[in-house]
N, C-alpha and C positions, 0 to 999 in steps of 0.2 A: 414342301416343308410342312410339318407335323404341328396343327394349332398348341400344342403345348409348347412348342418351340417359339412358335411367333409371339404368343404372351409371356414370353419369358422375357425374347428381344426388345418388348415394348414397357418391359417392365423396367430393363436396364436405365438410368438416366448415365447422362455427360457428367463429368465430374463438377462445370461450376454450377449446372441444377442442383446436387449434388452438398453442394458449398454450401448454397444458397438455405436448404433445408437443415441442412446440419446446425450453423449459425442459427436460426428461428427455433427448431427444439430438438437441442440436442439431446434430451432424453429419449424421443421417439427413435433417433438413427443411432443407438447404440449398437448394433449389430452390424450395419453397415460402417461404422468407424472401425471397428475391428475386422472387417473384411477385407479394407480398404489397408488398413496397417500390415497385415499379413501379408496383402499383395507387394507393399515396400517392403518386406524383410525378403521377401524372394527377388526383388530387383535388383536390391542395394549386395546383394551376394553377389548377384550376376556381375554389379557396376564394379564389384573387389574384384572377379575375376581379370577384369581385362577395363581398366580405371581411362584409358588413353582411347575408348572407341566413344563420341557421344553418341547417346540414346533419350529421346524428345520425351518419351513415355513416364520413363525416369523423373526428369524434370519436370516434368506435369506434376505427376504424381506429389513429389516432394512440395511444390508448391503449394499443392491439394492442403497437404497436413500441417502446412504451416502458417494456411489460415483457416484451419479447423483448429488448430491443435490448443487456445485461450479454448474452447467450446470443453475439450476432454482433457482439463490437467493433469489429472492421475493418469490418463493410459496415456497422452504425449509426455507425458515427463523426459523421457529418454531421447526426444527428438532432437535437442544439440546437441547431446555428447555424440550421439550418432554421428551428424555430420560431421561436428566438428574433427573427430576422430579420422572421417572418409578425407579431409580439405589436409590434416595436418600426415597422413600418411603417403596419400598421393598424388598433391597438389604438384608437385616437378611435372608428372608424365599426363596427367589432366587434361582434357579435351579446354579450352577459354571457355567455350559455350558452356559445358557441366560446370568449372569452377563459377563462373559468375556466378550459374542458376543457384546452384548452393550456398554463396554470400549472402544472395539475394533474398534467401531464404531464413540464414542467420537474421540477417537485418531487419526481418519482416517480425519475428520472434521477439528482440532485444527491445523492436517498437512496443510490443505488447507487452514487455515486461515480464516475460517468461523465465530469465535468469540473468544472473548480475553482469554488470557491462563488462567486471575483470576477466569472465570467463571464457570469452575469444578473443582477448588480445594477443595473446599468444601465438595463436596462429594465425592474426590478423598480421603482425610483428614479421611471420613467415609467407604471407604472401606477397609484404613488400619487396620481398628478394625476385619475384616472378618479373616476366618482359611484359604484362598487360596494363600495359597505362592509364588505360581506363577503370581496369578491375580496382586498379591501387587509390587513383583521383575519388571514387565508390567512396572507395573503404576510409580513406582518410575524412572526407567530408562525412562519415557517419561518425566517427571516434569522434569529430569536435561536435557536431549535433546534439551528438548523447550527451558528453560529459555536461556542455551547457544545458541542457534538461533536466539534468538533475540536480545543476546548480540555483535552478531560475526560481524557483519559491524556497527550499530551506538548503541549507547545506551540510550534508555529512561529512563531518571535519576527519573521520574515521577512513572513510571511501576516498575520501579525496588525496590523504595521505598515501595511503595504499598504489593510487592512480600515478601521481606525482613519484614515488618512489622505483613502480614499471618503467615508467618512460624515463626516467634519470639514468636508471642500468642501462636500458637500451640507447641511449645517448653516449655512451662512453664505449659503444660498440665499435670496433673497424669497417661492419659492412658501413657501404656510402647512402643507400637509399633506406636501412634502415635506422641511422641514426639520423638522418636529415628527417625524416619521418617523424620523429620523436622529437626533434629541434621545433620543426613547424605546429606542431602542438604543444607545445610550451609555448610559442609565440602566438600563436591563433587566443589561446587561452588568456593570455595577459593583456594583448590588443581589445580583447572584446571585456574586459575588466572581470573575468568569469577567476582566474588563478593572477592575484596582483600585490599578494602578500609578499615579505621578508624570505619565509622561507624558499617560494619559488624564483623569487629574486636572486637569492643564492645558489641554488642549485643550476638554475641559467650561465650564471656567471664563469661556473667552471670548464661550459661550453667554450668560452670565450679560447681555451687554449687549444680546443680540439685538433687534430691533424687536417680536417678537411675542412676547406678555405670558404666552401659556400656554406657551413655550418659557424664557423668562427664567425665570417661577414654579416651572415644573418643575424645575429645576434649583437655584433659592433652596430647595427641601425637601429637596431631596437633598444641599445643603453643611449645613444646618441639621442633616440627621439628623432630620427629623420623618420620621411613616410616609406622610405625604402622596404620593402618587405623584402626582399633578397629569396634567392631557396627558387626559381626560377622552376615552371612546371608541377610546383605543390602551392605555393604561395602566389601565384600568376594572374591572382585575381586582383586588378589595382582597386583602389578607393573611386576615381573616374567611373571604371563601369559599374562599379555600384551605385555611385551615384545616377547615374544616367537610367540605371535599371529602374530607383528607386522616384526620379520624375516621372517616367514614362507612363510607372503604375499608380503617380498619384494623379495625375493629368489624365490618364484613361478614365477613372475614376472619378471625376469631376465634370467631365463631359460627357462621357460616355463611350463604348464600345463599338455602337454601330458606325461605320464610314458611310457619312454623307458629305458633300460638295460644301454645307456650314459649318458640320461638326468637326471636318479637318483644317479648316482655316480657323477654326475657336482652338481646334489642338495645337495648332500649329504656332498660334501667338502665344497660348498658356504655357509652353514649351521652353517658348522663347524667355517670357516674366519668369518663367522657375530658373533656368539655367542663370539668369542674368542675378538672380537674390540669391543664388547657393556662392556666384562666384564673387558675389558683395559680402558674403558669409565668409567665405572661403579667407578673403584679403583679411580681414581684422584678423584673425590667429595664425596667417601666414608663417609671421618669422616668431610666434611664441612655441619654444621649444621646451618639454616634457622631460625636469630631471630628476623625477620620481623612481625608476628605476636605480638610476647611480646613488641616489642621498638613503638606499634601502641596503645598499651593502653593507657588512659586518666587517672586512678586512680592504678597503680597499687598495692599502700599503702594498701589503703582497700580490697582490692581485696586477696594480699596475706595475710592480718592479718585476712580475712573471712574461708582463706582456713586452715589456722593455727587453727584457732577455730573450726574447723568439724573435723580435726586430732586427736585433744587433746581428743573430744568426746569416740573416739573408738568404739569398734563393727561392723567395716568393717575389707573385709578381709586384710590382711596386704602386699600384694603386690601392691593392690591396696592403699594404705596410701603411702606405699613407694613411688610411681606414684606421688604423690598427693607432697610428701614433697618433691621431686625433682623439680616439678614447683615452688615450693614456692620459693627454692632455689635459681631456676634460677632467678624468678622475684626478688629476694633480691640483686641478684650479678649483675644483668644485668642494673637495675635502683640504683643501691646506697642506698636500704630503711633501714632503721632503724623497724626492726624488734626483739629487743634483748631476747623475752622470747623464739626463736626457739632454742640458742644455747643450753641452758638448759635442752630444748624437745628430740635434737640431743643426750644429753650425756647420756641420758638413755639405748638409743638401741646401743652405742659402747664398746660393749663386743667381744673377742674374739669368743666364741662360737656362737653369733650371725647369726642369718640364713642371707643371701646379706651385711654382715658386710661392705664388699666394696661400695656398692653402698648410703649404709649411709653415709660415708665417703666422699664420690663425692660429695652430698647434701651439707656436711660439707664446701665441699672445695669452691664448689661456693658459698653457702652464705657468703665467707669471703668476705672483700672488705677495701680500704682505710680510709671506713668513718664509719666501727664499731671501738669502740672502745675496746683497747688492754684487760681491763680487763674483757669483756666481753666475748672473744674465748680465752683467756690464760686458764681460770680453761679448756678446751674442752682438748686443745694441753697436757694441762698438764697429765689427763684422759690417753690419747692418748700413751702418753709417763711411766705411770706408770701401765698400761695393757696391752701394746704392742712391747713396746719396752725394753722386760729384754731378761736376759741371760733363764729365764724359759719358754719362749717361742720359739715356732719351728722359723728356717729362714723366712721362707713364713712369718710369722706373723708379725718378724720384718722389714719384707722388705716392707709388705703393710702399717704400722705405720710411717716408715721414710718417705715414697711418699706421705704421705696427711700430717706430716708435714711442709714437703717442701714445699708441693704447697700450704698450707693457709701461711705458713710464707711470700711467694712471693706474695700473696696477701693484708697480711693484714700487720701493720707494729708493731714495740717493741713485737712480742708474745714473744721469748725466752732471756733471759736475758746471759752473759756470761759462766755462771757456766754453766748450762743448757746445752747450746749450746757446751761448751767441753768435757760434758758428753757423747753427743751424738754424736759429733765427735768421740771418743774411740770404736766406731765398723769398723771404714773401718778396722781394723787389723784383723777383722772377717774372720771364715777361711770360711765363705759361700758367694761366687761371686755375688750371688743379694745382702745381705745385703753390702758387703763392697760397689760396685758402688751406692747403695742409698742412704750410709752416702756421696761420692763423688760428687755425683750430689746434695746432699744439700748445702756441704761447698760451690760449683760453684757457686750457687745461692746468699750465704750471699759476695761472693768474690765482687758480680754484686750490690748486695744491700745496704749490712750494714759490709763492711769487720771491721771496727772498732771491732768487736764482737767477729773474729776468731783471735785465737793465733797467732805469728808472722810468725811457720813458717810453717802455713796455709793460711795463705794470698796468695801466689805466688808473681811473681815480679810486675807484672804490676799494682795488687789492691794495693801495701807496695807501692810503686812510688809515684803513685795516692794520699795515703791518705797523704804520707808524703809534698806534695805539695801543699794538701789542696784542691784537684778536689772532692775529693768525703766527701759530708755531711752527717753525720749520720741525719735517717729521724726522724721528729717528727709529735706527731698524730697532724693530724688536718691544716700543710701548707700545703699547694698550690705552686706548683713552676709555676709560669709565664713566660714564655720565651719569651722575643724579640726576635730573629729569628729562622729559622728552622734548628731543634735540628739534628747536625753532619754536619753544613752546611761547618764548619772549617775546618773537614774531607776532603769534593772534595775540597776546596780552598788548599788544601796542597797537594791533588794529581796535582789537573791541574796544580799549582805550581812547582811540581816534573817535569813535561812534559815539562812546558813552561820556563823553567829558572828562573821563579819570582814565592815568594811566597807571598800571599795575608790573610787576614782574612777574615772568613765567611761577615761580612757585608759589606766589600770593593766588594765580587764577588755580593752578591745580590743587591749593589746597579748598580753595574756598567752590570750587566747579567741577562737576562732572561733566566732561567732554561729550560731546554728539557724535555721531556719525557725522554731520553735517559740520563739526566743528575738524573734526579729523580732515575732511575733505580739502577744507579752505586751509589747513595747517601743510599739509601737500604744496598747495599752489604756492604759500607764501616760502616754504623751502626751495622750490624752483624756483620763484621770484631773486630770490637771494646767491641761486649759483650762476642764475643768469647774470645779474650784476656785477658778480663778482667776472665774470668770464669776458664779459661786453666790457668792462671798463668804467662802466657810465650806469646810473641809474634806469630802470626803464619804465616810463609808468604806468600807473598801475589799473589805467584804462586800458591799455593793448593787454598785459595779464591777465583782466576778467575778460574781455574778450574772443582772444584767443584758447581760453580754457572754460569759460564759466559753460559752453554748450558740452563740454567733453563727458564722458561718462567718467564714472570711480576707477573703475579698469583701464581707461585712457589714461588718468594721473598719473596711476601706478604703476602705470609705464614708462611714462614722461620721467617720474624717479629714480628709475632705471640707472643706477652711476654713484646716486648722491652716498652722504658717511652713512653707513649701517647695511647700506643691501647689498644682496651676495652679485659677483659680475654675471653678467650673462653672456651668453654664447657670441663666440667670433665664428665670421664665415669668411671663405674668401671672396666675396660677394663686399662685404663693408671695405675690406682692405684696398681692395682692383683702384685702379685710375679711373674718372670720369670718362665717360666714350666721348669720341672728336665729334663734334659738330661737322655738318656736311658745309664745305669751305666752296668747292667748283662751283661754277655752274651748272653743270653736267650735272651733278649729285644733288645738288636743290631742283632740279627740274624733275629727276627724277620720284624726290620725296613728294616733291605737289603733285606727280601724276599718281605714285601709289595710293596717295587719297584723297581720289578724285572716286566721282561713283558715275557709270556707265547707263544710264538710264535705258538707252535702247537694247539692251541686254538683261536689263530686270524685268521690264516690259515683254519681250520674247521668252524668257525662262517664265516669268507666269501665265502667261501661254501655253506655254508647253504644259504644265504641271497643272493648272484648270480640267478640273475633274467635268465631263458632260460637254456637247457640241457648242456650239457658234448662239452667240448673244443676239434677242432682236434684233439690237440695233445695227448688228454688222449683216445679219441676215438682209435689211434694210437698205443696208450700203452698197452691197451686191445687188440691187434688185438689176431685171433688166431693166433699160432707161423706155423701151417702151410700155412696157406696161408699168411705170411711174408715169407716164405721162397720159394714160388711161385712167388714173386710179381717183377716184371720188376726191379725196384733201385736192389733187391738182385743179377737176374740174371745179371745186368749189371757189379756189383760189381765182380761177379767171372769169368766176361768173359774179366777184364781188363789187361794190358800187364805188364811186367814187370815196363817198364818207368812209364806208369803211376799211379802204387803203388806205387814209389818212389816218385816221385811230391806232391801225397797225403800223404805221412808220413811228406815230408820238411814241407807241409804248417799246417800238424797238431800239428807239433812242433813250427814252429813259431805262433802259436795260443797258444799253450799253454804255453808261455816265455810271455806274451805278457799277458795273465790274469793270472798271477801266484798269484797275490794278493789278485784276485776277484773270484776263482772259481765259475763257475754256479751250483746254487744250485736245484736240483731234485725236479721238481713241479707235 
């Protein structure tokens, strides 16, 4: 070989040396960036002529320029439309390996902010149609990446419209993975509070009618507020493993990375304290459900009378209908609509033997409200109470009957008439403990409501007081009560009253006082204080009241208020509705419950064993010794060469050792 050749060879670098120099001064490699570009325009020819053969060189190559290409804006200028041109021409007959390499490529550009994120959706939109699962999983997790980056310090109200308007077209598409695609970023985006306005509220909502069932679905859990993400293989990521992700890297973190035989039993308890606070986290907003989505609709009239009308249709599967007519519900109860051909639709599917009978029932209970009228849910209640509530039906049945009369009668008003109402009083003498407390907690209810209705001497004292004095009006459909001041304000004026040696009326304190927070607080408890009385029959006092609330938080009250006059209902599940579960009656079944929570000790003992990182402990090293060489070993001969006194010494303090753990014995490891 000819030395001009060999210093030509050595003169060649690899492309990421290459990289390497270019990024540090790109002034210097101008000549090789344009040698380097030249040599892509003669690939990218070759890669048009025959798009379906991969070539590694290619893909190097492109990759080269697409983390050179922030280094020489002016000559990569043309580097997306290039590809993107190559992805949206021949991405059907594409090698998977060249198509990734190519996204890969896009996406390494969009990071550096080479060109605006609208300008590959397009054919990002077209390779949702491809069979790569992975390529699509890619791409979809960059489109939400981006969009939230851009949102995360300002927001272009401009960009985002423009974003919001793509994806809304592509939503109303026929293909299935492209509009599911564009569903699932709409919901990623509203989850993560990134797009959580009115307007994408609406625009969501008209998904709700879509043709395909995992796009309608997906979005019925997302106005619901369940955690359901729906869309199954795009959205697949639960909240659990996020969570789980999200200890592991705080708990690494805190202890640290290297695995030693300490530092994984400190990981391994920190583990355990994080998992145990997230699901002490977790229980307090359990059952609070998110109706921020529903209370941002514009039309929800229409909206739910559309979805009323695809239900009626049929020919989906029926879980999904149920899905369907729980929103309806919601949107009925939440907004106050006049909806009255649902009740009707309802009375069909409540039968006993009905498959989710319950969860019909919850539909039932929300769509009740103040402003349907009585005889429009009466024939339902009535249904209710002539299939559910006889003596020929099991307890369980009557006990789920009496809890969704209760709760549409506390919502709606006049359902039950007198007779009625004493009829179904006549089960608390029921000898099965759900049905009686479910007739109990119904009377509580009309005690709060309409006692006018219950027998005398079902009233209790406080509601018979009450009507006798003329505090409490039987309601009628259709007023309004208006209140000049705030409702129990007479309450704290007669405690502070109590404190202060003067009593006042609620409007003497609001005129003459500005309320606290801390006055607000105690005006909460003492509202409960007052439905509870009314409901119990009997005064209660008012030392179990601060006790049982004075530790509560604000958020706890405001829960506990939950029902009283002024706040909006909250969500029914089939979960509140169901029968209480049987107690285990056999013996066989209580034997059973005490063995499942019993703990196996020689089985924890042997599994930490087993999972004990490093060999065998002194002491068991010790335990094995052979017995003659223990019987050679210096402690034995000192032991028999000791004298009289000092076996004595060693018995005194073996016995005060053992007076001394008589209750703790050491147990043999």
């Amino acid at each position: 070989m000819a030395p001009d050749e060999e210093k030509e060879k050595e003169r060649i670098m690899s492309l990421p040396q290459l990289q390497n120099f270019m990024k540090r001064d790109p002034e210097a490699y101008g000549p090789e960036f344009d040698q380097q570009w030249s040599h892509f325009d003669s690939q990218m020819e070759m890669f048009k002529l025959k798009p379906q053969k991969p070539s590694s060189s290619f893909g190097e190559q492109v990759m080269f320029l697409a983390h050179v290409a922030p280094s020489f804006p002016e000559k990569a200028k043309a580097l997306p439309d290039l590809l993107i041109g190559a992805l949206s021409d021949h991405f059907e007959v594409m090698h998977s390996s060249m198509r990734s390499t190519l996204v890969q490529a896009l996406i390494l550009l969009r990071n550096r902010d080479q060109f605006p994120c609208a300008k590959t959706l397009p054919v990002y939109f077209k390779l949702f149609r491809s069979q790569d699962k992975a390529l699509r999983k890619s791409i979809f997790n960059h489109i939400v990446r981006d969009i939230a980056h851009m949102n995360q310090k300002t927001k272009n109200q401009k960009v985002n419209y423009e974003l919001r308007d793509f994806f809304f077209a592509h939503l109303k598409e026929t293909d299935t993975e492209v509009c599911r695609h564009a569903c699932a970023v709409f919901i990623t985006m509203y989850r993560q509070n990134v797009w959580s306005d009115t307007h994408v509220v609406n625009l969501m909502s008209s998904g709700l009618l879509h043709p395909d069932l995992k796009v309608a679905a997906a979005l019925a859990h997302l106005f619901l507020g369940n955690k359901t993400k729906g869309l199954e293989g795009i959205l697949d990521e639960s909240d659990d493993e996020d969570e789980a992700e999200n200890i592991t890297e705080a708990v690494t973190g805190i202890v640290g990375a290297k695995k030693t035989g300490n530092r994984v039993r400190k990981l391994k308890r920190a583990k355990k304290a994080a998992k145990k606070a997230a699901r002490k986290n977790g229980k307090k907003g359990s059952n609070v459900v998110s109706f921020v989505a529903i209370d941002l609709l514009n039309d929800p009239q229409t909206l739910a009378e559309r979805l009323l009308q695809r239900l009626s249709k049929g020919g989906e599967p029926f879980l999904f209908r149920l899905l369907m007519l729980h929103l309806v519900a919601r949107l009925i109860g939440r907004h106050q609509l006049q909806v009255l051909n649902l009740y009707p639709f309802l009375q069909k599917y409540l039968v006993p033997t009905q498959k989710e009978v319950t969860k019909v029932m919850a539909a039932l209970v929300e769509a009740s409200h103040p402003a349907v009228p009585p005889e429009e849910v009466r024939p339902v209640v009535l249904h209710i109470v002539r299939y559910f509530v006889t003596e020929a039906q099991s307890p369980e049945v009557i006990e789920i009957g009496l809890n969704t009369i209760r709760e549409v009668c506390a919502r709606s008003i006049n359902i039950l008439t007198e007779e009625e109402l004493t009829d179904l009083c006549g089960f608390r003498k029921h000898k099965n403990k759900g049905v009686s407390m479910a007739v109990r907690s119904l009377i509580n209810t009309y005690r709060e409501l309409h006692p006018q209705l219950l027998h005398r001497s079902l009233r209790g004292r406080e509601a018979t007081v009450a009507v006798s004095r003329g505090e409490v009006q039987a309601p009628q459909f259709g007023e309004m009560q208006a209140s000049e001041k705030i409702e129990g304000l007479e309450l704290l004026a007669a405690k502070k009253g109590k404190h202060e040696k003067e009593v006042g009326d609620g409007m003497d304190l609001m005129s003459e006082k500005v309320l606290s927070p801390e006055d607000f607080k105690q005006l909460r408890k003492l509202r409960l204080q007052k439905s509870i009385e009314m409901q119990m029959g009997r005064k209660r006092p008012a030392e179990d009241i601060s006790s049982s609330s004075g530790s509560s938080s604000e958020s706890d009250a405001e829960e506990d208020e939950r029902g009283l006059t002024g706040r909006l209902p909250d969500q029914v599940s089939a979960d509140m509705l169901s029968a209480t579960p049987k107690r285990a009656r056999t013996k066989a079944e209580r034997l059973a419950r005490v063995k499942a929570g019993r703990t196996d000790f020689k089985e924890k003992i042997i599994e930490r064993a087993k999972n004990r990182k490093g060999g065998r402990t002194n002491k068991e090293n010790a335990r094995n010794k052979p017995l003659l060489m223990t019987l050679r070993s210096k402690a034995v001969k000192e032991k028999k060469a000791r004298t009289a006194k000092q076996k004595l010494a060693s018995m005194r303090g073996h016995i005060k050792t053992l007076r001394k753990n008589a209750a703790h014995p050491k147990r043999r490891r």
